[in-house]
N, C-alpha and C positions, 0 to 999 in steps of 0.2 A: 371182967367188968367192961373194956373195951368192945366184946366182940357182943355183949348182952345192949352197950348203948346202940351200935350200930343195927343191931335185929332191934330193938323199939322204932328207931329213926327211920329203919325201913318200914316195918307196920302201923307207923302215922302216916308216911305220905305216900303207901303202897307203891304199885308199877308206874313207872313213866305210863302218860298219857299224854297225844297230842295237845292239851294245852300246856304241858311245854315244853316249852321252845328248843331247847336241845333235843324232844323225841320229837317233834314236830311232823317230821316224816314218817317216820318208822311206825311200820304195821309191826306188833307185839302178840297178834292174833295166837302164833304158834305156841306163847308161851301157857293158854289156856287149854291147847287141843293135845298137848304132849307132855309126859311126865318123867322125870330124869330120876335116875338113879345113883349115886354118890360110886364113881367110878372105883375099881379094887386092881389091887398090884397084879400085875401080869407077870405069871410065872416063868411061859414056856422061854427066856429070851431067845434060844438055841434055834426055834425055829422063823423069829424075826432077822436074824445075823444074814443072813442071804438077802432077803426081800429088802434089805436096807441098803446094800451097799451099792445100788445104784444113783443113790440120790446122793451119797458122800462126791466134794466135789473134787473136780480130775486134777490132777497135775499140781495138786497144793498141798503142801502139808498141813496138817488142822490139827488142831485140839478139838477133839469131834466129842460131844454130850449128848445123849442120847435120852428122851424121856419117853415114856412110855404109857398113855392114858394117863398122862400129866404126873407121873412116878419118874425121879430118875432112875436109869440103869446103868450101874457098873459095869455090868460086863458087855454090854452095848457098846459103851463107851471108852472112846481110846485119848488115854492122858500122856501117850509119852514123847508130846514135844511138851507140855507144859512144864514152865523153869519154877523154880525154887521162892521167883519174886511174885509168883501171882501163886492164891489158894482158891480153891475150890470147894464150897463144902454141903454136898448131898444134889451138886448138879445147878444150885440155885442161886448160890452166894458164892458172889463173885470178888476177890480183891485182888486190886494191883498195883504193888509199891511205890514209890515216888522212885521217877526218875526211868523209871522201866517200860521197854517198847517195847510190846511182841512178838516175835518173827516171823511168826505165823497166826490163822484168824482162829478163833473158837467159833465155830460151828455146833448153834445148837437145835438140834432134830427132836421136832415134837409130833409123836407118831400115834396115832389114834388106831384100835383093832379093838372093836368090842360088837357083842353081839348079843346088848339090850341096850337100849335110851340111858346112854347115862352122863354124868357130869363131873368135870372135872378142876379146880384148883390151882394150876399152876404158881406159883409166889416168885418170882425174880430180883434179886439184890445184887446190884455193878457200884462197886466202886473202886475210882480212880484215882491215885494219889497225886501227887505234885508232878507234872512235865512227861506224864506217863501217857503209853498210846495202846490203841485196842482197836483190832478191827473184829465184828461182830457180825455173823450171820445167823441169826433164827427163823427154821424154815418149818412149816406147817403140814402134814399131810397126813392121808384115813388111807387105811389099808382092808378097811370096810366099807359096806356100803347103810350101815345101823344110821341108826340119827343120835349123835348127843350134843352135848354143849363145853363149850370151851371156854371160862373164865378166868384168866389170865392176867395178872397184874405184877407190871415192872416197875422197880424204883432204881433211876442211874443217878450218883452223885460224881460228877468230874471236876476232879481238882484243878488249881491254877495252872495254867500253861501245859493245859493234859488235852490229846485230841482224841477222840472217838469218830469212828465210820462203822456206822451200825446197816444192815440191809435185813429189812421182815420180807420173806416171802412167804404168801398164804395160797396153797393148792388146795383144799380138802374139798370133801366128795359134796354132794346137794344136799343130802339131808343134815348136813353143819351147822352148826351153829356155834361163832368164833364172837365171843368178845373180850376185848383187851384195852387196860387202861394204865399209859404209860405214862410218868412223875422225870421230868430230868430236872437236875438243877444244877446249873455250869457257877466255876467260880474264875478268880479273874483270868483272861486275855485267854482261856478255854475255845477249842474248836469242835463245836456236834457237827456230823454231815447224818439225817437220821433221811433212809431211801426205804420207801414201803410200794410191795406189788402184789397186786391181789386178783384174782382170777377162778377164786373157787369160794365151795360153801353158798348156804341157802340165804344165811344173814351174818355178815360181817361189820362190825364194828369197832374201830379204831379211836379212844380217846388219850390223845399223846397233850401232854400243858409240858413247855419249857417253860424255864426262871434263869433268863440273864439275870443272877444276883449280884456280879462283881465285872468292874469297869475295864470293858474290852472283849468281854464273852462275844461269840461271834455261834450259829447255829442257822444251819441250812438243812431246809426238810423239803423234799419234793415224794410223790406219789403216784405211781402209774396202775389204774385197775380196767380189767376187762372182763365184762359182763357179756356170758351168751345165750342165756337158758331163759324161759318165763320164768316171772317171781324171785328172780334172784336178788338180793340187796345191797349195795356196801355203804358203808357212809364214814365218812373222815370227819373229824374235832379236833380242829390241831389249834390250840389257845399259847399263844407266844409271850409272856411277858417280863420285857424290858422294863426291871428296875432298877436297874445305873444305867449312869451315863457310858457314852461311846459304846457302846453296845448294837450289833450288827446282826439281822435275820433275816431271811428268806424262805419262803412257800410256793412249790409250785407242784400242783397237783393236777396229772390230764384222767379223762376217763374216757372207753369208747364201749358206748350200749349197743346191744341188739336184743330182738325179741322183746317181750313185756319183762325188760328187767329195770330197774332202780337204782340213782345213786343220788348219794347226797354229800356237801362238801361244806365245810361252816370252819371258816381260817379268820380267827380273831386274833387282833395285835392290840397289846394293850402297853402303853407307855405313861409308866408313874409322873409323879408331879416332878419331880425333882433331878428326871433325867433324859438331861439335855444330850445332844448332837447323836441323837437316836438315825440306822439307816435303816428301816424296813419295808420290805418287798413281798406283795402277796398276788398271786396270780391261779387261776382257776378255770379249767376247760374241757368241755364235754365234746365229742363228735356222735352223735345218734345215728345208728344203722337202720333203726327202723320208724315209724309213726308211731309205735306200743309203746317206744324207751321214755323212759322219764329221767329227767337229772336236773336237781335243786343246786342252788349255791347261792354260800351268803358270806360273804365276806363282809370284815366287821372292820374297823379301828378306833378304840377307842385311848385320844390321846391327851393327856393332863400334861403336857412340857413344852415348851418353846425351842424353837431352835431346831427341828428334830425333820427329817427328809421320809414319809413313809407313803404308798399309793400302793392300791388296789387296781384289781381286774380279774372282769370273770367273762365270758362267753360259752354260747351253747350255740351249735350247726350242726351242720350234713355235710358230708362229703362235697367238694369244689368241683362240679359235674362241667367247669371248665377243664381241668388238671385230667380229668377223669379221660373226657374226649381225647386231651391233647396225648394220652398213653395211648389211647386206643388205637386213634389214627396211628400211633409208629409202630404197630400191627400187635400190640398185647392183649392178650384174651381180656375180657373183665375181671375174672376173679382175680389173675395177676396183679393188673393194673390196681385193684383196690388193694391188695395186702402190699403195693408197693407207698401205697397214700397214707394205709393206714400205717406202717413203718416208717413214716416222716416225720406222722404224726408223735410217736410213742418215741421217737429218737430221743426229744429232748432230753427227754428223765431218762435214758438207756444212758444216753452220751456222757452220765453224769460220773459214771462206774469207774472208777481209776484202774481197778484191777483187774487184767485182761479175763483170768480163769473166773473169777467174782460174774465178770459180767455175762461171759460164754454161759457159766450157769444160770444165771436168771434168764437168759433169753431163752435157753432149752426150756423152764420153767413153764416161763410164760406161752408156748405154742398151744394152740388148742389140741395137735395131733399129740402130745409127748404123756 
């Protein structure tokens, strides 16, 4: 009955169209010119167990999850550091007992190899008990070059005095198409740190809504994507809202274009009537490599409480062709001198990574040659 109101609810108010305002940007064009087909269980895994184990990350132990055309796979999948207090059931659903910290991160690998248009499901369920900690890596990639689609939705509930360090890395090939839309809802004196980096796919799209619901939640989200191709798209919706008091967020998402590619960045703070001594921080920044790039940004706050410390910032530039000169002259070629500006750039959100092998990998991730 649920899944029958949602297909009417969609065929009253059909596809997003730019009037509005959350697809505003987003050209939808592709979803007229290409036709998906309802993704099926990948048999061979024997011959995926190779081609994977380069992306497993180095020097860490992991609870590594493996899906596969949005199927989990068992035998992909290696569970034997996971302890007795967290279960696991079909790769999706996640629980972790009160009181229980991790040792190690769960890594989860969503691997794409299909060889028609087709489309995939994924369903995601985390939850955290009471004082409980999780470090989380879910990373994205096509071991094809087909075109499908990736619809993807997480639901994280973190219990009181529970921390989460989650990192989405998205690499998949250009004919992708990646969208995910992610529910957290922290309860009290809770810690999210949620790190997203994107650098692949034709159209990516990220709707992540936190809920400080209980007084003291604290969630910090920042976002690093690099766009190099024409036509390429990404776009962030990160909707934060503070509804208790003393409740603490932050936003800081960079992005650096080249070529005719796109991004778009829409970081809304919403603060309830009723709570006060709110601290929230949103920042937002594009560096364009070319004339062709386009990057929107709308930062929003919309705030009902007294009492409450929250500001915004957004900008869009070019490269500092003072900083640029001042490499050159101490005799560095240009392309040098740029990937040392643009690594200046991209530090902040890198710097952000506590964990050294965590970050060593995203940085491999993230290289255009890798």
């Amino acid at each position: 009955m649920i899944a029958k109101s949602h297909w009417e609810s969609f065929i009253e108010a059909g596809f997003p169209a730019r009037f509005d305002e959350r697809w505003k940007y987003a050209d939808l064009s592709w979803l007229q010119k290409q036709s998906f087909a309802p993704a099926t269980l990948f048999s061979n895994d024997h011959h995926l167990e190779q081609q994977i184990q380069p992306y497993k990350l180095n020097h860490t132990k992991v609870i590594f999850l493996v899906l596969v055309n949005g199927y989990y796979s068992p035998t992909l999948s290696d569970l034997s550091f996971l302890p007795k207090e967290v279960s696991v059931r079909d790769g999706l659903d996640i629980h972790i007992a009160d009181g229980h910290q991790l040792d190690h991160p769960i890594h989860l690998l969503s691997v794409n190899t299909v060889n028609e248009p087709t489309i995939s499901k994924p369903r995601y369920r985390i939850r955290m008990g009471k004082s409980s900690q999780l470090t989380l890596i879910e990373e994205h990639l096509s071991l094809s070059d087909q075109a499908y689609l990736s619809d993807i939705a997480m639901n994280v509930q973190v219990g009181a005095q529970a921390k989460l360090s989650y990192y989405k890395i998205q690499r998949e090939q250009l004919n992708a198409i990646h969208l995910a839309n992610t529910i957290v809802t922290q309860q009290k004196e809770s810690i999210v740190n949620l790190n997203y980096f994107s650098c692949g796919a034709q159209f990516a799209r990220d709707d992540v809504q936190v809920h400080l619901s209980e007084a003291g939640a604290e969630c910090q989200t920042a976002g690093l994507y690099q766009l190099n191709h024409d036509n390429q798209y990404v776009d962030y919706h990160i909707d934060i809202n503070h509804v208790a008091a003393f409740t603490r967020s932050e936003m800081l998402y960079k992005g650096i274009l080249e070529n005719k590619s796109r991004a778009v960045f829409n970081g809304r703070l919403h603060v309830e009537k009723n709570a006060k001594k709110i601290v929230a921080h949103q920042a937002n920044h594009h560096l364009l490599l070319s004339n062709d790039a386009e990057a929107y940004a709308k930062p929003e706050l919309e705030i009902y409480a007294d009492d409450v410390k929250c500001k915004h910032g957004a900008t869009t530039g070019q490269l500092d062709e003072d900083a640029l000169f001042y490499l050159r002259s101490r005799g560095m070629e240009k392309t040098e001198a740029v990937n040392v500006l643009l690594q200046g750039f991209a530090n902040e959100v890198i710097q952000r990574i506590d964990e050294p092998n965590i970050k060593a990998h995203i940085e491999k991730r993230m290289r255009h040659d890798e």
